[in-house]
C-alpha positions as CSV (number, residue, x, y, z in Angstrom):
1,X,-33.6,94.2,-94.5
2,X,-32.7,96.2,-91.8
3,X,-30.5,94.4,-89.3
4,X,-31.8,95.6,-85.8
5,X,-29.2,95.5,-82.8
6,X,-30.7,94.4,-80.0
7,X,-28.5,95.6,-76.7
8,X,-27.6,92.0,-74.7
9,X,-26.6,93.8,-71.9
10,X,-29.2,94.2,-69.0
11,X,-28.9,94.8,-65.5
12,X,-28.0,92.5,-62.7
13,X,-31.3,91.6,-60.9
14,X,-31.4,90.1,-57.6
15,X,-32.9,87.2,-59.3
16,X,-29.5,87.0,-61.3
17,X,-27.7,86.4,-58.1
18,X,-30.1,84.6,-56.4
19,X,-29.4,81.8,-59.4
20,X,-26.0,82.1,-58.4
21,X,-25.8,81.9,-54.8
22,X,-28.4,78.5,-55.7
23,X,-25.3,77.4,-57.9
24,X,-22.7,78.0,-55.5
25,X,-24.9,76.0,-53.1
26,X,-25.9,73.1,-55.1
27,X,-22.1,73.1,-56.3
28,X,-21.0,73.1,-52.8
29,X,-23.6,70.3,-51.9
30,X,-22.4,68.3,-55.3
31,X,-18.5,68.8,-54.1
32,X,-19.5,67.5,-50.6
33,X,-21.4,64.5,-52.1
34,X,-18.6,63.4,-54.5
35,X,-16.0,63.5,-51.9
36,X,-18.2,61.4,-50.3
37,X,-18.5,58.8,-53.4
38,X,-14.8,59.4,-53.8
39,X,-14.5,58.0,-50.2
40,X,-17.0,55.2,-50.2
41,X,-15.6,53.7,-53.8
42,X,-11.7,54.1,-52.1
43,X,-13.4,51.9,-49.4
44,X,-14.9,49.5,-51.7
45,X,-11.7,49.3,-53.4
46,X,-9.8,48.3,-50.8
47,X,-12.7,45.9,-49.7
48,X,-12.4,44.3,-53.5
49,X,-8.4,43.9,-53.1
50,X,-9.2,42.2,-49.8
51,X,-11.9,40.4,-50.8
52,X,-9.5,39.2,-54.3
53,X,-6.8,38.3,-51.4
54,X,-9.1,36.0,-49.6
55,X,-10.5,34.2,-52.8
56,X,-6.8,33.3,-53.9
57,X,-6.7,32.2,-50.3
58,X,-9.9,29.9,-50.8
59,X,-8.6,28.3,-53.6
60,X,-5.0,27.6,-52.3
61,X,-7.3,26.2,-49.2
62,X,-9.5,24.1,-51.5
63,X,-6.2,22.7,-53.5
64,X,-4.9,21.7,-50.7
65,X,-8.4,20.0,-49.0
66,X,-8.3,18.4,-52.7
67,X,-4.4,17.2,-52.7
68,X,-5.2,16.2,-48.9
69,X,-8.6,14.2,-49.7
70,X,-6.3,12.4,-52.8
71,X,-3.5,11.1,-50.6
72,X,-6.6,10.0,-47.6
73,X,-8.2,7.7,-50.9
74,X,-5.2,6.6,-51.6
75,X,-3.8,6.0,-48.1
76,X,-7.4,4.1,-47.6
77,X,-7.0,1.8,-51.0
78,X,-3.1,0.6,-49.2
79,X,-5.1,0.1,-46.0
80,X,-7.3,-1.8,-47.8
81,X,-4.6,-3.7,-49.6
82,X,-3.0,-4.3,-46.4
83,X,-5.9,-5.6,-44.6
84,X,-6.5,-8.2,-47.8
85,X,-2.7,-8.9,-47.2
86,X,-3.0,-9.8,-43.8
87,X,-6.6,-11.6,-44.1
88,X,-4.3,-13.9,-46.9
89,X,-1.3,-14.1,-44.4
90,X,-3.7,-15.2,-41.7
91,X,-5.1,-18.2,-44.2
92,X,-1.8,-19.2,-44.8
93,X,-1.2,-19.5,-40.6
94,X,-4.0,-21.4,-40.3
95,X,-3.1,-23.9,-43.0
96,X,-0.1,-24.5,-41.8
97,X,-1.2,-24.7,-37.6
98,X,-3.7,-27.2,-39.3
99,X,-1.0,-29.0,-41.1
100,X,1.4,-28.7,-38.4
101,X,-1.6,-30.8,-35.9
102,X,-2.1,-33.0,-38.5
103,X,1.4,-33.9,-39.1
104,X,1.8,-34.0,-35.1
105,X,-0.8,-36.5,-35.1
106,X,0.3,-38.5,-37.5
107,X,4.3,-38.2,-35.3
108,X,2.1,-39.4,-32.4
109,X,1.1,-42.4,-34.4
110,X,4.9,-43.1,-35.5
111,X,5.7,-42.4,-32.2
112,X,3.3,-44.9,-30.9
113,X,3.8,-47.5,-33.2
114,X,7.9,-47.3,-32.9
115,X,7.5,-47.7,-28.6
116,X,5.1,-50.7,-29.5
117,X,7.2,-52.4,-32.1
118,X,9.9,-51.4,-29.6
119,X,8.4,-53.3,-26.6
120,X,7.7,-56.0,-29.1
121,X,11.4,-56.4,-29.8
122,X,12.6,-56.5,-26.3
123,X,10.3,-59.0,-25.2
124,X,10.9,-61.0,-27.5
């Protein structure tokens, strides 16, 4: 077999450079487009960092509305306790006021029977 050489070289055509002045174009286009992208995604990154910022924000918010709403319950249960305290305290008042009138009455009586046993002794 007889190896034929075919001659690659050709002439330049003004299609040839029509392709690459439509390269040059669409590679300008693609260059414009990524620093565009480039641009946009720098944005978004910073828009993440921010966004990462204000979460960690959130949650030191919301540990604190926690820690806070922990410390109200258990500010409420010794208001609670205190109330019941002074609800008992006030029974105790009123037991002894009602003790106290009793045992007044019952002075009034000793009273009343000394001034009559009293009178009884000096008249007599």
């Amino acid at each position: 077999m007889i190896k034929r050489e075919t001659d690659s070289r050709r002439d330049v055509t003004s299609e040839d450079l029509a392709i690459i002045d439509k390269a040059l174009a669409d590679h300008s286009e693609l260059q414009t487009h990524l620093y565009t992208l480039r641009r946009i995604l720098g944005e978004v990154g910073k828009v993440d960092a921010k966004r990462a910022d204000l979460g960690r924000g959130v949650e030191a918010e919301q540990q604190q509305l926690d820690d806070l709403r922990k410390q109200s319950v258990t500010a409420h249960q010794q208001v609670k306790d205190i109330e019941q305290q002074l609800a008992a305290k006030r029974r105790e008042l009123a037991e002894v006021e009602s003790t106290i009138k009793e045992r007044n009455v019952v002075v009034g009586q000793l009273n009343d029977g000394y001034n009559n046993l009293r009178r009884i002794l000096e008249a007599a």
